[in-house]
Structure formats: structure tokens, C-alpha cells
C-alpha positions as CSV (number, residue, x, y, z in Angstrom):
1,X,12.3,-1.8,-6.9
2,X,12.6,-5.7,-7.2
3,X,9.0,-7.3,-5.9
4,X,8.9,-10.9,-4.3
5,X,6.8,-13.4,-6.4
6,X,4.7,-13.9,-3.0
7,X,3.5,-10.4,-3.7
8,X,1.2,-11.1,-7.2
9,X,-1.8,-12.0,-5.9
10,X,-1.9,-9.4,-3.2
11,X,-0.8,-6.8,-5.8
12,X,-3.4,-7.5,-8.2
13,X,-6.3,-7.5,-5.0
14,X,-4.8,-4.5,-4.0
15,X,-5.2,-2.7,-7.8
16,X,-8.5,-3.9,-8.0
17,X,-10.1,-2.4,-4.9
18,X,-8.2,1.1,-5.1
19,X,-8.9,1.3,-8.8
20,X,-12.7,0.4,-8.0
21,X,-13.0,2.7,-4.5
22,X,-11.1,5.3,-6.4
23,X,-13.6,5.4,-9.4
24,X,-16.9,4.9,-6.9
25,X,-15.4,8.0,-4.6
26,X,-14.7,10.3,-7.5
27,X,-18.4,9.8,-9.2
28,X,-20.1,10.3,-6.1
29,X,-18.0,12.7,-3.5
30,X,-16.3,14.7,-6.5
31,X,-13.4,17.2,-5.3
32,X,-14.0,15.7,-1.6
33,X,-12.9,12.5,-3.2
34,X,-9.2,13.7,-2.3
35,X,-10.2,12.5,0.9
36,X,-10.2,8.8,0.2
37,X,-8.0,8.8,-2.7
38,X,-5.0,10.0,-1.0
39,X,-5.2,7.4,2.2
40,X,-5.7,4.7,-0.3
41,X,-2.8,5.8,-1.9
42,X,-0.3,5.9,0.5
43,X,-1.9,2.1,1.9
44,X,-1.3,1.1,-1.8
45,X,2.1,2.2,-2.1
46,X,2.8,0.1,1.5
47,X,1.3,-2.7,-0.2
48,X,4.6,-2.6,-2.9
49,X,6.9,-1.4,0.1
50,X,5.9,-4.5,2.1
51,X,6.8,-7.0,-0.9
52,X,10.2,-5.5,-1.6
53,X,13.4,-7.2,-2.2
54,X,16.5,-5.6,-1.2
55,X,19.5,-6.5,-3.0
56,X,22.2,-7.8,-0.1
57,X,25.4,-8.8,-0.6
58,X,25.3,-12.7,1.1
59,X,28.6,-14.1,2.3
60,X,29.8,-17.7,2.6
61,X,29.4,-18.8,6.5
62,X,30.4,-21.9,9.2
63,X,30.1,-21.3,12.6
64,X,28.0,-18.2,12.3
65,X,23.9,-17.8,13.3
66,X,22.8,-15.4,11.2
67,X,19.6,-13.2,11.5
68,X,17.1,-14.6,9.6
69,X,14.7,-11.5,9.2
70,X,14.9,-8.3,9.7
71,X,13.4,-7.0,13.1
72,X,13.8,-6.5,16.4
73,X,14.9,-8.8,18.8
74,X,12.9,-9.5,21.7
75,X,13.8,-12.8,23.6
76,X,16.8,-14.7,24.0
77,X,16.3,-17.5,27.0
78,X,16.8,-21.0,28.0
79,X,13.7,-23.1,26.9
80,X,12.8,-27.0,26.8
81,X,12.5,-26.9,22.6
82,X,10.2,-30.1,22.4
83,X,9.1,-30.7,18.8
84,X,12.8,-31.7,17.4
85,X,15.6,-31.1,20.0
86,X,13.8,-32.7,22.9
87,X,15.9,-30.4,25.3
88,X,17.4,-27.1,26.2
89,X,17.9,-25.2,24.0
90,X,18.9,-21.0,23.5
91,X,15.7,-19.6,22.1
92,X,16.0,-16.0,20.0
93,X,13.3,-14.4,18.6
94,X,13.0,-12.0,16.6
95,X,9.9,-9.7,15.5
96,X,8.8,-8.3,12.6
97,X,6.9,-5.2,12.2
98,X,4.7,-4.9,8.7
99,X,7.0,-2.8,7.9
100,X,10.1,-4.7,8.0
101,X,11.2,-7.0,5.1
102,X,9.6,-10.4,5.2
103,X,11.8,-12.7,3.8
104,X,12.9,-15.5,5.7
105,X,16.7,-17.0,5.7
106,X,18.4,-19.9,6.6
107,X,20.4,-18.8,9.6
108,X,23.3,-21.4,9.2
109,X,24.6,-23.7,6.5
110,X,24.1,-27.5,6.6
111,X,21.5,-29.8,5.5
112,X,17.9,-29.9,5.8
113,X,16.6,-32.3,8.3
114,X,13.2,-31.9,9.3
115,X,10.6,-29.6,8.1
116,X,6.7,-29.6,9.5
117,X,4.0,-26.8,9.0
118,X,1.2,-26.7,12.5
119,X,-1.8,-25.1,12.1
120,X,-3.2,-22.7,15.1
121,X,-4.1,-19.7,16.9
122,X,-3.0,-16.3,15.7
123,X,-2.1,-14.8,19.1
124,X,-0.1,-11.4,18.5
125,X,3.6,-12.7,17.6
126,X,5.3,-10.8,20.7
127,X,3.2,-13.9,23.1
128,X,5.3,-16.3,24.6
129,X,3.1,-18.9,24.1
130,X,3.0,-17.9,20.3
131,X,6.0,-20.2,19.4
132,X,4.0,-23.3,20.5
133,X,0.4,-22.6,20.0
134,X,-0.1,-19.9,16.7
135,X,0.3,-21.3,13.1
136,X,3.9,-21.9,12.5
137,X,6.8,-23.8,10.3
138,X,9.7,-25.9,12.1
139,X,12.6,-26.1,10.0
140,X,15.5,-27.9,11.5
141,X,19.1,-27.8,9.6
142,X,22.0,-30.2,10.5
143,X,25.0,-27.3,10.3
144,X,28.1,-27.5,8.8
145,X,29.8,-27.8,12.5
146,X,27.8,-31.1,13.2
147,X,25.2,-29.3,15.4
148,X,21.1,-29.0,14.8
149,X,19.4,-25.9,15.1
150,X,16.0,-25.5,14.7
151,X,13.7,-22.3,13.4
152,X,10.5,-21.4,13.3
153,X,8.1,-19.1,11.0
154,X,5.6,-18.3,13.2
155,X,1.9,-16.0,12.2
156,X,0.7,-13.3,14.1
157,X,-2.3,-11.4,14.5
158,X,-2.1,-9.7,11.2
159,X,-0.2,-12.5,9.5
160,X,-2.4,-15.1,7.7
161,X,0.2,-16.7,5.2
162,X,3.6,-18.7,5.8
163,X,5.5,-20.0,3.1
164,X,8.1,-22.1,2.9
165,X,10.3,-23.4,0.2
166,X,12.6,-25.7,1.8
167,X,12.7,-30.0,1.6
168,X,14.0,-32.4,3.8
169,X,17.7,-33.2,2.1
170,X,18.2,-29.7,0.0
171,X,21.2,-27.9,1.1
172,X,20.9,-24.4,3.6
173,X,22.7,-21.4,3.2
174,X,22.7,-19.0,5.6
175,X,21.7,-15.7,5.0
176,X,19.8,-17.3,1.5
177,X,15.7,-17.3,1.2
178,X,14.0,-20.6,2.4
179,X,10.1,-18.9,3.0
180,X,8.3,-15.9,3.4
181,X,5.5,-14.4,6.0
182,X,2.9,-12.2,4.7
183,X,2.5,-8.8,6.9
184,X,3.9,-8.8,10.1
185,X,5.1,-12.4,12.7
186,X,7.9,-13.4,14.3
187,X,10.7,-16.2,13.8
188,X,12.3,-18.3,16.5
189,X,15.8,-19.7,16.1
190,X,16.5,-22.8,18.8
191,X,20.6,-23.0,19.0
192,X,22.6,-25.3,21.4
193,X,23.4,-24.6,24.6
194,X,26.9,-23.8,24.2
195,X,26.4,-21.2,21.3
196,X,28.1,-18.0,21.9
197,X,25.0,-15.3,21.4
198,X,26.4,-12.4,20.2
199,X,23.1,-10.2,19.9
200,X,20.8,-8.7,22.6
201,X,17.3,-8.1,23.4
202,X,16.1,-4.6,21.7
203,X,19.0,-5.1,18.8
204,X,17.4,-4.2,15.5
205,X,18.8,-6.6,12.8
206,X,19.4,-7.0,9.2
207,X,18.4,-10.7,7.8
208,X,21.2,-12.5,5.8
209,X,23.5,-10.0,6.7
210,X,24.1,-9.6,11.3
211,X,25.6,-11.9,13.0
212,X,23.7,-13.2,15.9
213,X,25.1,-16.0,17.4
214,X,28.5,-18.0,17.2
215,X,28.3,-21.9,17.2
216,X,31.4,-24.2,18.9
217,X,33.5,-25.5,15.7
């Protein structure tokens, strides 16, 4: 199994305390130490199962929004998007569990535009306000059909790390890594207001490869 690079430092934190708790619970609790060892053990092996890369097969794409993460979707509504758009603008998010894949994609081709990290709260990612007052990116892409779209990495409770890759002026794929969110958030895509949204609240979706919106060529 292919491990993101994000995943090092964790990984070697993670060796360290169940090597350590392992050797302290077998010297003093003996047999009972089955107990502890095997909990660890299966929180050790989610540690690698939460870095993991999956090998997708990325297409070439115009007009299409693709999903950025993999998650569940859980808004799609008409919102005043302030920070780059300054208007309406069709907001879908989608939510990732700790147990989803955590890499983030560029969900349409273009240019890069604008990028900005805020630092803030850490609300739980599934709150409204989340998108406007927890830590968060703001990438915004110029798209191959002449429109702007906006995205947004945004923490959660549990997530304490965004990364992003991405410079004002590189070029975006869709469907192709830009950051990465360490252990559960959320991720906001803002499109225009005549996109055709193709994807529904509850779908479950696969980033770089569904389909979730359709922009006017």
C-alpha cells in the first residue's frame, strides 16, 4: 500500500508510542497485556489506513466539477461567497469521515488565481458556520471555460493540519492532488450560478474520479 508523504511524521509518532506502551504493558501486566496490545494495534494499523494512496485512473476534463475528496455530501445551496466571488454562488460540501481518503483535488482545470490560508476555530466540519469561521484554505482556479470557482480545505474538530501545495499561476487539473487534511474536515466547492449540479445531498463520492457538477461551455 502506497503511503502519502504527509504521513512520516505521524507514522514515526505513532511507532514510537505503540512500541513504548507495548513494551511498558507487557513488563508490567504480562499475559493481560493482550488487553492493550491488541487496541493499539488495530489504532496503529488505522494510522497507515488513514495515509493511503489509492491508485485512480485521472482523466483529462473541461466543463466538468469533479469531487475533490472522497466523502459524503452534505450541502448544496445558494450562498453570498464573500472572500473571492463577492456574490452568489452554488456552495457543495462535502465531508470527510477519518476514515475516508484525505487527499485533496483540484476539482476543474484552469489556472490558479488566488490562494489564502485563515486561521480559526475548529467547530465540527458538518457546522454551517465552519466554512467561514474554522481554520481553512481558499483556493480559487480560473477554469478552462472562462469561469472562477472557488474551494475550500476547511479543519474540523479532530483535524489540526491543512496542507496545500498549490501557487498563484501553476496550472490545475482536475481530479490531480493540490493539498491534504490530516484526520477528518470537510471541503467546500463555490461554482457559478448557472452550473448544472449533477450530485445530491447524501451522495457518497470518489475524489478525482465522480462527476459532480457540469459548468456552461
Amino acid at each position: 500500500m502506497k503511503l502519502h508523504k504527509e504521513s512520516k511524521g505521524t507514522i514515526t509518532v505513532a511507532t514510537l508510542l505503540f512500541v513504548i506502551l507495548g513494551v511498558l504493558a507487557i513488563y508490567f501486566l504480562k499475559i493481560w497485556s493482550l488487553l492493550i496490545i491488541l487496541p493499539l494495534l488495530v489504532i496503529y494499523s488505522l494510522v497507515f489506513w488513514f495515509f493511503r494512496v489509492p491508485d485512480r485512473n485521472i482523466l483529462d476534463h473541461r466543463e466538468n466539477v469533479i469531487a475533490p475528496v472522497d466523502g459524503k455530501v452534505v450541502m448544496i445551496k445558494e450562498v453570498d461567497e464573500d472572500e473571492f466571488i463577492k456574490g452568489k454562488a452554488i456552495q457543495v460540501s462535502i465531508f470527510m469521515s477519518p476514515l475516508n481518503v484525505h487527499i485533496c483535488r483540484y476539482p476543474v482545470s484552469g489556472n490558479v488565481i488566488y490562494k489564502k490560508y485563515h486561521p480559526g476555530k475548529y467547530l465540527v466540519a458538518w457546522h454551517e458556520k465552519s466554512s467561514t469561521e474554522n481554520e481553512r484554505t481558499t483556493v480559487a482556479v480560473e477554469t478552462l471555460t472562462n469561469h472562477k470557482v472557488v474551494f475550500r480545505q476547511i479543519a474540523g474538530y479532530v483535524a489540526r493540519r491543512i496542507v496545500f501545495y498549490c501557487n498563484e499561476g501553476d496550472a490545475a487539473k482536475a481530479g490531480h492532488e493540490f493539498g491534504f487534511i490530516k484526520f477528518g474536515s470537510r471541503m467546500d466547492v463555490f461554482l457559478p450560478m448557472d452550473t448544472e449540479i449533477i450530485c445530491k445531498i447524501g451522495d457518497i463520492t470518489k475524489g478525482g474520479l465522480d462527476v459532480i457538477a457540469k459548468l456552461k461551455d
